[in-house]
N, C-alpha and C positions, 0 to 999 in steps of 0.2 A: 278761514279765519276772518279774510273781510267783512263777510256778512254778519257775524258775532257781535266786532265792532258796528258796524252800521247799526242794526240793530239796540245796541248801550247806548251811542250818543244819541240815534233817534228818541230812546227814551227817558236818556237827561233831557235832550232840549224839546222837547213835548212838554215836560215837568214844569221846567223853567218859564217856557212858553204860558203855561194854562196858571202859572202863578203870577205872572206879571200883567195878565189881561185882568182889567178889573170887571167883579162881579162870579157868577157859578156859571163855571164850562158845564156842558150837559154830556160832552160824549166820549165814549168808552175810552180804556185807556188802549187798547190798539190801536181805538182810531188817532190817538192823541201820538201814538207811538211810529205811528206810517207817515203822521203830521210833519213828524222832528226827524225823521229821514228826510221826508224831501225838502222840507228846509235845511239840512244839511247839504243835499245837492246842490239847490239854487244856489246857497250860499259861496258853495264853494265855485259853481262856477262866473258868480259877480267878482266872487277874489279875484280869480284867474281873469278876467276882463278887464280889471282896473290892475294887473301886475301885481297884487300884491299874493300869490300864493304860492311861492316859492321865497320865503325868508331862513334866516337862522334863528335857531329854537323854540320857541313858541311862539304858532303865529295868532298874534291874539287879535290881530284886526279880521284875520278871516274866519276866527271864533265868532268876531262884534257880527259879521255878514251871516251866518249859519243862523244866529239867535234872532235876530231880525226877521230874515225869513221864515223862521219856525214861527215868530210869536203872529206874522201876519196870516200865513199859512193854517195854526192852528183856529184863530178867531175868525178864518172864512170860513173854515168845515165848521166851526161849532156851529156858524150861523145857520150854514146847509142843514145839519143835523139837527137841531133845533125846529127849523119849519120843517123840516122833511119826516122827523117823527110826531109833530105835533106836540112836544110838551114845552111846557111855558114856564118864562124865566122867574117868574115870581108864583109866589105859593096862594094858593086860595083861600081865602079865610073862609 
């Protein structure tokens, strides 16, 4: 059942992530979805480094740390994915 979860926030905070970067993400939504996993890792283990990932009831700073990392995480892969496939951020007239 972990992996179900992982998987759901990967793909809120992918979401989250590719709406808060300005401009058109170009890459798939797996990619965007394996993006917002491993920002959920990083994030979680920045919590756990600065102490905060053990609170009572919702811990919303180490949500702030998860989303952070996704949103950084997903704008380096767009970038990779971007030059890597070759298509371009603006349309051709």
């Amino acid at each position: 059942m972990g992996w179900v979860w992982a998987i759901i926030v990967g793909f809120v905070l992918g979401l989250i992530a590719k709406a808060v970067i300005p401009g058109k993400q170009h890459s798939p939504l797996w990619l965007t979805t394996i993006c917002g996993i491993l920002g959920a890792i990083v994030g979680n283990v920045v919590a756990r480094a600065l102490g905060v990932a053990a609170t009572r009831g919702i811990d919303w700073s180490r949500h702030a740390f998860q989303l952070v990392a996704a949103i950084i995480i997903v704008a380096a892969v767009d970038a990779l994915y971007t030059a890597t496939t070759g298509r371009r951020k603006y349309r051709r007239a």
